[in-house]
C-alpha positions in Angstrom: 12.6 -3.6 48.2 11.8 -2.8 51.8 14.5 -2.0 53.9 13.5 -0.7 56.9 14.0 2.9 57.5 16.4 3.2 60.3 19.1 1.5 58.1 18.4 3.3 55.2 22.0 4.6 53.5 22.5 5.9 50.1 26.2 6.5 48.1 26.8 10.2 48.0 27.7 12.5 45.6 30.9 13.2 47.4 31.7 9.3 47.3 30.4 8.9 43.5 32.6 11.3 42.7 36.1 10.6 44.5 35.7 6.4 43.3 34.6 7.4 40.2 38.4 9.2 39.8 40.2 6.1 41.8 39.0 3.7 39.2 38.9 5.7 36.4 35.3 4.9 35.2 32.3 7.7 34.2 30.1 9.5 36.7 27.6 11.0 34.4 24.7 12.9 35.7 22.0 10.3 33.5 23.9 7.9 35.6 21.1 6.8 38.2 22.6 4.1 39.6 26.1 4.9 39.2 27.2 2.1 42.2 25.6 -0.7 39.9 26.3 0.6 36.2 30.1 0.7 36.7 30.6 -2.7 38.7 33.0 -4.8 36.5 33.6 -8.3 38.0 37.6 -8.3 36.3 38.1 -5.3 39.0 37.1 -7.2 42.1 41.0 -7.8 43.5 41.3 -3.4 43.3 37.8 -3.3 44.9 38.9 -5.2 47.4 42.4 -3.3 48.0 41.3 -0.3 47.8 38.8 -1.1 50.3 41.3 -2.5 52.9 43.7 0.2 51.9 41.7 2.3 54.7 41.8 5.3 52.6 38.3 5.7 52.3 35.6 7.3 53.8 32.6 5.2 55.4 30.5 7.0 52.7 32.9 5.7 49.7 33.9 2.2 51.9 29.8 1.8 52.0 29.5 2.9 48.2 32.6 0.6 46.7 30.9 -2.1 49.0 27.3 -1.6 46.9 30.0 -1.9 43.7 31.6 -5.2 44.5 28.6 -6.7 45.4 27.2 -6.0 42.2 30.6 -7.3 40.7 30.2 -10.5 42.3 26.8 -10.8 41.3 27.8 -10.6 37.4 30.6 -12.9 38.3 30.1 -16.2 36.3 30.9 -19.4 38.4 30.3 -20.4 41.7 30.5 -17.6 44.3 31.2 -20.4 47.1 34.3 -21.3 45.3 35.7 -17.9 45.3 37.8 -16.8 48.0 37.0 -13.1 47.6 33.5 -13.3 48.0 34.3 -15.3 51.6 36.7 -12.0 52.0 34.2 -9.7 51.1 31.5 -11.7 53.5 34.0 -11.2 55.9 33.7 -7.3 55.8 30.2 -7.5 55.8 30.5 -9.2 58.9 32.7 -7.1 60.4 31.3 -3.5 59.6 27.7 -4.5 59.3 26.6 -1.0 61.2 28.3 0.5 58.6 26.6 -2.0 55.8 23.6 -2.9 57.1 21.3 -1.4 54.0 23.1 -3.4 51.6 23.1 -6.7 53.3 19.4 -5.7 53.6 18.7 -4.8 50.0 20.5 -7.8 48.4 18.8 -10.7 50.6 15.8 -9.8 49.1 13.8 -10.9 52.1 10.4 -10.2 50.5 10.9 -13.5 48.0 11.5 -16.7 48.5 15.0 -18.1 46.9 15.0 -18.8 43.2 14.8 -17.0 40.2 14.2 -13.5 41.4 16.9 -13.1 43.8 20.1 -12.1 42.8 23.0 -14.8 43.4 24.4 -13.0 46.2 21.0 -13.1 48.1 21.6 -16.7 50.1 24.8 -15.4 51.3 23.4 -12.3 52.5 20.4 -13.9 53.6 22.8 -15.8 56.3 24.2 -12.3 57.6 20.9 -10.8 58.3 20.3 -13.9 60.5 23.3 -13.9 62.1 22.8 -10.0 62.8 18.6 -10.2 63.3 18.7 -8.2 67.0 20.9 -5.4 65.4 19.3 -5.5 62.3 16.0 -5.6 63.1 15.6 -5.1 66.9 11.9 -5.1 66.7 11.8 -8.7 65.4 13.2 -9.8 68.1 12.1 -8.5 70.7 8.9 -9.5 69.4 9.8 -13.4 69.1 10.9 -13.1 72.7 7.4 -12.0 73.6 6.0 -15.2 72.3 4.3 -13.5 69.3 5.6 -14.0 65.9 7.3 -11.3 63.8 5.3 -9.4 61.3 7.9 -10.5 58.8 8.1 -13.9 59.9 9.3 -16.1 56.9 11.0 -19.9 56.8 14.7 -19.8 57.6 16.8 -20.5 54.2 19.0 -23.6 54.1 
């Protein structure tokens, strides 16, 4: 997945280590995604307390967010018709500085929608829209020059 450089952020050890205590879940050094492998969809309501808690670090805030996104993308039903997912949307929104490489990586912008995006991407796919100029500044300024961006693809509906 290409996400461009400047937003490029990864969990921490530091991070790993400190939610791996608050939720009581394995940090094992074979673990190479540790943000993905412990995501468990029945702990979404303490994901998102701890979260608003205000507790955490950016670096464990940005590393739990990488976890409930993952949740919610093993989540079985309808992510529309689950108010947490519109909470956690919500903080997207709200701190995308802070997660701008995950709203990144999980649009999935280098496929079109269907079978290998992940059911989060649509949702996702709206934020990086909404947040084009901050996102991806060059883009834009590029549209406004009349040219069209290198990564110029048909809006999702």
């Amino acid at each position: 997945m290409t996400v461009p450089e400047h937003l490029w952020r990864f969990p921490t050890r530091e991070a790993i280590a400190s939610l791996a205590i608050r939720f009581d879940v394995p940090n094992e050094p074979h673990m190479q995604d540790w943000e993905w492998e412990v995501a468990d969809p029945a702990r979404i309501d303490e994901y998102l307390n701890a979260y608003h808690v205000g507790e955490l670090s950016d670096d464990e805030r940005f590393t739990l967010m990488e976890t409930m996104i993952q949740a919610f993308d093993d989540l079985p039903g309808p992510l529309e018709a689950d108010v947490r997912w519109e909470a956690t949307l919500s903080i997207l929104d709200e701190n995308i500085d802070l997660h701008a490489y995950s709203v990144w990586y999980w649009s999935d912008l280098e496929y079109e929608l269907g079978d290998e995006t992940w059911r989060v991407t649509p949702f996702l796919r709206k934020l990086v829209d909404k947040h084009r100029a901050r996102l991806d500044p060059q883009s834009v300024s590029q549209d406004h020059d009349g040219g069209e961006p290198d990564d110029a693809r048909e809006s999702p509906s």
